[in-house]
N, C-alpha and C positions, 0 to 999 in steps of 0.2 A: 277556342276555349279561354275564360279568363283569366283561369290560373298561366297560360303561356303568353298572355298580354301583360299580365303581371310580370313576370319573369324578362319578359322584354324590355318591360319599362323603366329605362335606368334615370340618374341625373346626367344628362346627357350636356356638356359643356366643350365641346369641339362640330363641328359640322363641314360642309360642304356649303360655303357661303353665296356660291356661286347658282345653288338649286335655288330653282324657284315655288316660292309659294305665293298661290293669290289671292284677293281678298274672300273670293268664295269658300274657299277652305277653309279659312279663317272665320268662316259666318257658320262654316257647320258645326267647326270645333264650339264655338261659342252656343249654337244649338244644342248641344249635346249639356253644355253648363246650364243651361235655362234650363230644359229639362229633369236638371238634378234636384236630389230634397234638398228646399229650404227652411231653414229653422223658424215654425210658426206658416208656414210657404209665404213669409214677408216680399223673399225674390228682391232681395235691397239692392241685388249685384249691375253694376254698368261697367262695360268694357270698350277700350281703345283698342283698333287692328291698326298695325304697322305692319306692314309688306314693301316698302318703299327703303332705297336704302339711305335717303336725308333721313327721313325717320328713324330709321333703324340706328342711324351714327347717333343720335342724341337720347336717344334709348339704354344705345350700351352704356355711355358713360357716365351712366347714375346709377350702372350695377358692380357689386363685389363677386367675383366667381367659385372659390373654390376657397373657403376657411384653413382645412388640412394643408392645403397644397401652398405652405408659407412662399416657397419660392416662387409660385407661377403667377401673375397676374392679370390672366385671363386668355380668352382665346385671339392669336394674332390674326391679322387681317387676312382674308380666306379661309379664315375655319372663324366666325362669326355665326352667330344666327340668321336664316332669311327673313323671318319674322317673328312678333314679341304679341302676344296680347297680356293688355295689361287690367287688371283685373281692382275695379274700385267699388266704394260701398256708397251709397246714397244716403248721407246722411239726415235728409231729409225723410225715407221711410225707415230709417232705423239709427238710433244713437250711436249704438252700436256695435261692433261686430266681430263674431266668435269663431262659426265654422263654418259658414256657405264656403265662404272663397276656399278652405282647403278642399271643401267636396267639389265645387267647381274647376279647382284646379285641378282634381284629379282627376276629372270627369274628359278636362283637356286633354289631359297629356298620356290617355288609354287611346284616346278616338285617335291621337295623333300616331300612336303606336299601330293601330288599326290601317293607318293609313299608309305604313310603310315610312315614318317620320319621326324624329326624338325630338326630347323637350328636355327642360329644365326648370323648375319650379325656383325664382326666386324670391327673398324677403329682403335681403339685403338690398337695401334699393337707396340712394340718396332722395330720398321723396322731395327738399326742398328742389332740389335741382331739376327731379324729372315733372315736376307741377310747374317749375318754370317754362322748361324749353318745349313741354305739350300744349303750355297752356290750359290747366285744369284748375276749375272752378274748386274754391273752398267747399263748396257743396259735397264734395268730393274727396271721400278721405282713402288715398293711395294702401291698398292691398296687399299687392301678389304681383308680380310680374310672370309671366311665361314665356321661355327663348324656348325656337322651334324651328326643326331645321334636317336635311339629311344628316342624322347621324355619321361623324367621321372617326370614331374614338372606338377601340374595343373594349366593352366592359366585362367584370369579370366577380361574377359572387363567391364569395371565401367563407370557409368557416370562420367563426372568430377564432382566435388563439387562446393558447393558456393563459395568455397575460391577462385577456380581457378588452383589447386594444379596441375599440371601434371605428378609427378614424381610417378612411379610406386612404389611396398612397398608388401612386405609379410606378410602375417599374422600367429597367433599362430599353424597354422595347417602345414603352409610353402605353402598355395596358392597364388600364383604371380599376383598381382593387376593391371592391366593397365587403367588409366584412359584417356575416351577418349570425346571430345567437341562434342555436337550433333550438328546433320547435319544442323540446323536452325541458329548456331550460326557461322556457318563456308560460309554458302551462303549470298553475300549482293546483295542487290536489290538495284540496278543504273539504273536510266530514264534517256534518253534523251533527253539531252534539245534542240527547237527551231529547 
């Protein structure tokens, strides 16, 4: 059911760096984004697989991992991703671009949920640096990143608090907190008037 793919699907930023993922699973997940709506169905989206771990080292080091998590600076070596697909726009069929790559990202990282695998949607991304060390054409204007990977992290959805806090936070144990607004405070109720 979707609703429990949803509920699976966290920002998953720790893994089991050691699973393997190969490039054909990589080609499904990316099937699954072609298949997604495109705005206009333009389908502007091109994407790099990294499943290699040269790749993958020059990958990571042009992402930011966790905003909340001021003291952490990402995941150490064995709890890495085993692969990233990186998610760009074509600027040549389209100037440019709004919302494929979130629906494609998301399209990603449910199949990969499906698959018994967690992801991470990033944006933080050094683009000049990762257009250098992939070598990407300016044609090519840098997206979305995706890390993906056996999930190694326990995640855990929270009500928000009184305060209002939204920012996620790990605890003594290292379980990954996400607080989220319940559904009654996110629906409003508009009559019509006259």
């Amino acid at each position: 059911m979707l609703k429990d793919i949803i509920l699976k699907n966290r920002s998953c930023r720790r893994f089991f760096e050691d699973y393997n993922i190969n490039r054909k699973t990589l080609e499904e997940l990316v099937d699954l984004a072609r298949l997604s709506p495109s705005a206009g169905n333009v389908q502007p989206l091109k994407y790099i697989l990294s499943c290699d771990s040269e790749k993958n080292a020059k990958v990571f080091l042009t992402l930011a991992w966790a905003g909340y998590l001021e003291d952490w600076s990402g995941p150490e070596v064995g709890e890495r991703p085993s692969a990233y697909i990186v998610i760009l726009g074509d600027k040549e069929l389209k100037p440019k671009f709004t919302w494929d790559h979130s629906i494609a990202a998301t399209s990603i990282v449910f199949g990969a949920v499906e698959k018994d695998l967690a992801g991470c949607i990033l944006a933080a991304i050094d683009r000049k640096k990762l257009r250098q060390s992939l070598n990407i054409s300016d044609r090519y204007e840098i997206l979305l990143v995706v890390a993906l990977g056996k999930g190694k992290e326990k995640i855990q959805i929270d009500a928000l608090g009184t305060d209002g806090d939204i920012k996620y936070w790990r605890d003594k144990n290292g379980t990954h907190h996400v607080p989220k607004r319940s559904l009654d405070s996110i629906i409003l109720d508009y009559t019509l008037e006259g």
